[in-house]
C-alpha positions in Angstrom: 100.1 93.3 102.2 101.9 89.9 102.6 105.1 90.5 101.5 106.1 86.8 102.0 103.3 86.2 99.2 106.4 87.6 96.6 109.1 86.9 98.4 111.4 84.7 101.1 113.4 86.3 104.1 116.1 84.5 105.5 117.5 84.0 109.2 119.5 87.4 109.2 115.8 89.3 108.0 117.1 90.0 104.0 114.3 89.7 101.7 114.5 88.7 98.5 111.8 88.5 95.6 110.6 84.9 94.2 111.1 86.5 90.3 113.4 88.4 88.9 112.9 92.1 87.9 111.8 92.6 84.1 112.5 95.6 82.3 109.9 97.0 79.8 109.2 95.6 76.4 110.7 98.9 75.2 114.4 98.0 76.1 114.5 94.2 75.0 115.6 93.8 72.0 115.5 92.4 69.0 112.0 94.5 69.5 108.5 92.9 70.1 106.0 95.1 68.6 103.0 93.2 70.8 104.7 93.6 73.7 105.4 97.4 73.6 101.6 98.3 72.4 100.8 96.3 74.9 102.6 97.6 77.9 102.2 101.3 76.2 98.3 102.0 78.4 100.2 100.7 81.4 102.9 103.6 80.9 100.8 106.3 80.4 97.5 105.4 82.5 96.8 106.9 85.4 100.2 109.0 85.8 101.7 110.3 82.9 98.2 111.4 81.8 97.9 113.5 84.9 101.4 114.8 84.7 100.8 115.9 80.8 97.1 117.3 81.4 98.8 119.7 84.3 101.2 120.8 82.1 98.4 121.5 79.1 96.5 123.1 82.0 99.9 125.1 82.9 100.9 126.6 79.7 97.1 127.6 78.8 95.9 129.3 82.0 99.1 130.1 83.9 101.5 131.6 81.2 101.0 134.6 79.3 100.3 134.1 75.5 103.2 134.1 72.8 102.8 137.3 71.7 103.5 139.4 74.5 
């Protein structure tokens, strides 16, 4: 990876990016409803899936039922 393809360094060897950072739909406001359904797969796909199926898998095969 290039990383002069998204950004400059000058002569002391700081980089800096070419665009500005851009925080999720969910915190601009006045709210965009397309926006946030829009970025909502990009939240959850592929890492918060994985982290909520390995806590599913946690509390059925590693704790002990309610009732005991």
């Amino acid at each position: 990876m290039d990383d002069l393809a998204y950004g400059i360094r000058n002569k002391r060897g700081d980089w800096a990016p070419n665009e500005l950072v851009k925080p999720a739909p969910i915190w601009l406001f006045p709210l965009q409803p397309k926006a946030i359904l829009k970025w909502l797969p990009a939240f959850f796909w592929p890492y918060n899936i994985l982290f909520m199926l390995s806590a599913v898998a946690w509390w059925f095969f590693a704790l002990p039922p309610p009732e005991s």
